[in-house]
C-alpha positions in Angstrom: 107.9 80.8 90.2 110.9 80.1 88.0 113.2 82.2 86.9 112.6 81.5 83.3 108.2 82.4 84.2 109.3 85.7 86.2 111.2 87.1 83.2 108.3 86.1 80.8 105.9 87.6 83.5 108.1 90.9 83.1 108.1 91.1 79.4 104.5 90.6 79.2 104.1 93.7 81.8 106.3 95.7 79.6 104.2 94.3 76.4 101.4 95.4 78.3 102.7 98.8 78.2 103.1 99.2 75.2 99.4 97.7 73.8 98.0 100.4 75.9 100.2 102.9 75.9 100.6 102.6 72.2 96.7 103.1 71.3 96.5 107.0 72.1 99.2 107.0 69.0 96.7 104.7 67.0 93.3 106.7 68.0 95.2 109.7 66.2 95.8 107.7 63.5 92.5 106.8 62.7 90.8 110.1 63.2 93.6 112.1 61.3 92.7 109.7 58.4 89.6 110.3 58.2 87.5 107.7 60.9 84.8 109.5 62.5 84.6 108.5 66.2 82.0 106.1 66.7 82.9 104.2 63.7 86.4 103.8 64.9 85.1 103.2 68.0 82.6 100.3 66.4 85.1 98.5 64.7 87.8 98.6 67.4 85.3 97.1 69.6 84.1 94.4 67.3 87.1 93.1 66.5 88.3 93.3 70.3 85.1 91.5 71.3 85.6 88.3 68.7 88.6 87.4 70.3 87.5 88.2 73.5 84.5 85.9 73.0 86.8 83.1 71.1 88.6 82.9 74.0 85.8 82.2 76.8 84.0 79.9 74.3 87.0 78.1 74.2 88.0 78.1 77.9 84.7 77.5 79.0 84.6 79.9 81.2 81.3 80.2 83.5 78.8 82.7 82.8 76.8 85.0 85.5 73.7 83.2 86.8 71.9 86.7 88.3 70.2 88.7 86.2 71.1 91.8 88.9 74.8 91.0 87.4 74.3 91.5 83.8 72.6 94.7 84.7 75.9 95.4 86.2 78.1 94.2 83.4 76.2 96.7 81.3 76.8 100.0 83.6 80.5 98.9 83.2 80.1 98.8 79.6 79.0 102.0 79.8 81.6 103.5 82.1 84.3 101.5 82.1 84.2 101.9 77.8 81.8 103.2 75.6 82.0 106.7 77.7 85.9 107.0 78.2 86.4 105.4 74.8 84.0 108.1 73.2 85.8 110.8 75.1 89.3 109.7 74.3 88.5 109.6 70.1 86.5 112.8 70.2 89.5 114.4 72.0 92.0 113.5 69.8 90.9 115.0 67.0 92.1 118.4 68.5 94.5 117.0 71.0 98.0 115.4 70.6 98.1 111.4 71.3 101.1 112.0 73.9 99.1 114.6 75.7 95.9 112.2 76.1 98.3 109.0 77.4 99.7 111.5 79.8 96.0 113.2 81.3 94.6 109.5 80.8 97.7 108.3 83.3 95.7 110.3 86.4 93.1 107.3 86.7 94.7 106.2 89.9 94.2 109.3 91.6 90.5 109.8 90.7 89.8 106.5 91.6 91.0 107.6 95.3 88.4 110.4 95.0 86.1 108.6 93.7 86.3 105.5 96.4 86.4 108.1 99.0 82.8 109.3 98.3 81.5 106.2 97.5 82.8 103.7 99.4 82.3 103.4 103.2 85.3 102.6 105.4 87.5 103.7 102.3 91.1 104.7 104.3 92.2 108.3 103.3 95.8 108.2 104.3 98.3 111.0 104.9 100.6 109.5 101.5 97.1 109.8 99.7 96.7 113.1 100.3 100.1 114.3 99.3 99.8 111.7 96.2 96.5 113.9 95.3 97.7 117.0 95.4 101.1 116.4 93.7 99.0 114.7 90.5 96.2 117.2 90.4 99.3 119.9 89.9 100.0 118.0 87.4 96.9 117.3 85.8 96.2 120.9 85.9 99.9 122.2 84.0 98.5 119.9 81.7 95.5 121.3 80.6 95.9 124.7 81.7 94.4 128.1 82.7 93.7 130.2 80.0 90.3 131.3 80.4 90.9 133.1 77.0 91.0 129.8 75.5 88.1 128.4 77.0 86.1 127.6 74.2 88.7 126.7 71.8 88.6 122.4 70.4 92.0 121.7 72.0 90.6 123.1 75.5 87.6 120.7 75.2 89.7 117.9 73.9 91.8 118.4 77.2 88.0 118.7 79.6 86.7 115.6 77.5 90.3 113.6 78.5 89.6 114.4 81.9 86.1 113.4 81.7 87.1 110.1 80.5 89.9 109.7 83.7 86.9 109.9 86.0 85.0 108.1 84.2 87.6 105.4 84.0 88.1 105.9 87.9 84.0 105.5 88.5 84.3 102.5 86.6 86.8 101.2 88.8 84.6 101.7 92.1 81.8 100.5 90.8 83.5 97.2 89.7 84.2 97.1 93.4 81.5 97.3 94.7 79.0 95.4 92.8 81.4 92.6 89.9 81.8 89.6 92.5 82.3 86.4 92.2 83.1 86.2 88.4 86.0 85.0 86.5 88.4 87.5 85.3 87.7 87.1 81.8 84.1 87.6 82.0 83.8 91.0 82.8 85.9 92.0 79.9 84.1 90.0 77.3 80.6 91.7 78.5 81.6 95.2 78.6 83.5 95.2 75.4 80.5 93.5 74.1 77.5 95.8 75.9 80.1 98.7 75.0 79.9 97.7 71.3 76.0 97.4 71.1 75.7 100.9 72.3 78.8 102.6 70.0 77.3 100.7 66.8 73.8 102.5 67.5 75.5 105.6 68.1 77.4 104.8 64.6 74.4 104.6 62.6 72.7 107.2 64.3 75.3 109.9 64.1 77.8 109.2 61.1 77.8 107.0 57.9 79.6 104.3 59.1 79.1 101.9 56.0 80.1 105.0 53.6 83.5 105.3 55.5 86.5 105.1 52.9 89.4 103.1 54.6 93.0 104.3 54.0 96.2 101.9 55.0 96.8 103.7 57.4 93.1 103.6 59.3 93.0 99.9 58.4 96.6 99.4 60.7 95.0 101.6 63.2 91.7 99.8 63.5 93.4 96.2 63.3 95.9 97.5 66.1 93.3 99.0 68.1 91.0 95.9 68.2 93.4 93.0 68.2 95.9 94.9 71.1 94.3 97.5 72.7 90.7 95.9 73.0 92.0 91.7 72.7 94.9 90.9 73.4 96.1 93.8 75.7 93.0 92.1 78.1 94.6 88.0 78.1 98.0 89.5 79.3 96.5 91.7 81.9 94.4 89.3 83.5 97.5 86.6 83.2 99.9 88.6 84.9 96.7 89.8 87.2 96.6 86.3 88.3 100.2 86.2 88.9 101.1 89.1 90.7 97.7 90.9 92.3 96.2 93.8 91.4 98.9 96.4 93.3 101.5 95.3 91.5 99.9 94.8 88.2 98.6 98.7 88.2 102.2 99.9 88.6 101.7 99.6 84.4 100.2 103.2 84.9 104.0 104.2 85.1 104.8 103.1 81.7 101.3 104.5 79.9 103.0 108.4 79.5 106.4 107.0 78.8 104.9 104.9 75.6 102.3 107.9 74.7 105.1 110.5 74.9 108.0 108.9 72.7 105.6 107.2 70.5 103.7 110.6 69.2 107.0 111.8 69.4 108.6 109.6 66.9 105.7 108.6 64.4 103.5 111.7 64.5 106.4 113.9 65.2 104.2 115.7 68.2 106.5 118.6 69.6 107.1 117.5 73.0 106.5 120.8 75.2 108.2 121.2 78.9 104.7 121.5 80.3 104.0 117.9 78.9 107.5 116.9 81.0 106.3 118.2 83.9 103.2 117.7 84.1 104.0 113.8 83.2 106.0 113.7 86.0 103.8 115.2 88.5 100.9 112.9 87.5 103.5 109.6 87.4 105.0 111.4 90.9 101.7 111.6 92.7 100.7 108.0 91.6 104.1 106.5 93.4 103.7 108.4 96.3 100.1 107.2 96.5 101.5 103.8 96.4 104.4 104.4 98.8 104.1 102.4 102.3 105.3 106.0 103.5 102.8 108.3 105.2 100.8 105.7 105.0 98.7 106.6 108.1 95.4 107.0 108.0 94.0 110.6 108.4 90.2 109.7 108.7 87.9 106.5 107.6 84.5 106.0 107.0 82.2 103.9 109.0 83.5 100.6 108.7 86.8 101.2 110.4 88.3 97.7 108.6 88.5 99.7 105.3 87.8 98.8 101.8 90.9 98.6 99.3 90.3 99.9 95.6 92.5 98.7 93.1 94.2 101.8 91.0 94.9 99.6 87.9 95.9 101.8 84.9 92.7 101.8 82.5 93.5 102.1 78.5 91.9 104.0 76.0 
């Protein structure tokens, strides 16, 4: 690569970044104006899936020739979006937008978890474990202990954010084990689309999407949230994808907190509490030491004794 492509392929990361990193901030706008949850949801999606779909129709990109695989493509829908993406709206109308980026940073350690149980020959190593531990401390200053508080909306917008990390991690192994053989784009353009049949019904079932009153302010959200978070955010992942690999591509899980944190910060004026710090730099602490080539001895694999690598990319609301 030239020099001139490598600093492109590092502005794009940090673009990256920022598209999903930025939509936690945009999620609370919609909801605090007013956007019931599958309806933002809907139109996030739709827009998200038009230029999704623009850009295999123009590409020409191969579709899936199995059956088995579109049955596939739709459990990722399902996992991999219209569940997390639910999870992640519903919880922000009680939770703050930096808090959610922060918990939603923690997919790379549930995907460990969840590869472990799932997968055979999946390596647990000794840098792993320690990783684990170190971002479940984390995870759990986050949403805290107080069993007085149980029932409160803010405690289940916490739960539901960690329902949509493993949800996000299950998505993750499954793609593993069962999306083969297709071109990158492909699998994005079907979930987003399967994703968006099953959120519009939702819509209609559940709310009044047609009688929703739009302010500015949702408008910008919904327009950012379609045409970054859902669109464009997927072109420059799968570009620098391509580029780099998928370990170096997921280090973006680093930057997720840091965009979700100073953004709520600044717009929303979120108070920024010392339990957010450091808990935020537990979770981002575990991840690197899960990625570290230190410790990196295996403690005990499953039955195939070659191993089967999961990638830990970040996942986006």
């Amino acid at each position: 690569m030239s020099a001139r492509s490598a600093r492109i392929d590092w502005l794009l990361f940090i673009l990256l970044g920022f598209m999903w990193g930025s939509s936690y901030l945009f999620i609370k706008i919609g909801v605090d104006q007013g956007l019931p949850p599958f309806t933002l949801i809907t139109l996030r999606l739709a827009i998200g899936f038009a230029l999704l779909a623009f850009v295999v129709a123009y590409a020409r990109e191969p579709l899936p020739r199995e059956a088995r695989m579109y049955g596939h493509l739709f459990v990722m829908g399902v996992v991999n979006i219209a569940v997390p993406f639910a999870l992640i709206t519903f919880a922000e109308q009680a939770v703050d937008s930096s808090l959610a980026s922060v918990i939603n940073s923690a997919v790379p350690l549930f995907v460990i978890v969840v590869a472990a149980i799932f997968l055979k020959g999946e390596t647990i190593t000794v840098n792993r474990v320690v990783g684990l531990a170190i971002g479940f401390v984390g995870v759990a200053i986050l949403v805290g202990f107080d069993l007085q508080d149980l029932g409160s909306a803010n405690t289940l917008g916490e739960l539901a954010l960690v329902g949509s990390t493993i949800s996000y991690a299950c998505g993750a192994v499954y793609a593993k084990a069962h999306i083969h053989g297709l071109r990158p784009m492909i699998p994005a353009v079907f979930q987003v689309g399967f994703a968006l049949v099953i959120v519009t019904v939702l819509a209609f079932v559940f709310e009044r999407p047609l009688g929703v009153s739009f302010t500015p302010e949702s408008i910008v959200a919904v327009v950012w949230l379609g045409l970054l978070g859902s669109g464009l955010a997927y072109l420059v992942f799968f570009r620098i994808l391509g580029r780099w690999g998928a370990t170096r591509t997921s280090l973006v899980a680093y930057l997720l907190p840091i965009y979700g944190i100073a953004l709520g910060a600044l717009v929303l004026r979120e108070p920024i509490a010392p339990s957010t710090l450091v808990g935020a730099g537990l979770v981002i602490g575990g991840i690197a030491v899960v990625n570290s080539r230190f410790g990196a001895r295996p403690l005990f694999a499953g039955r195939n004794a070659a191993g089967v690598r999961v990638s830990t990319e970040a996942r986006r609301p």
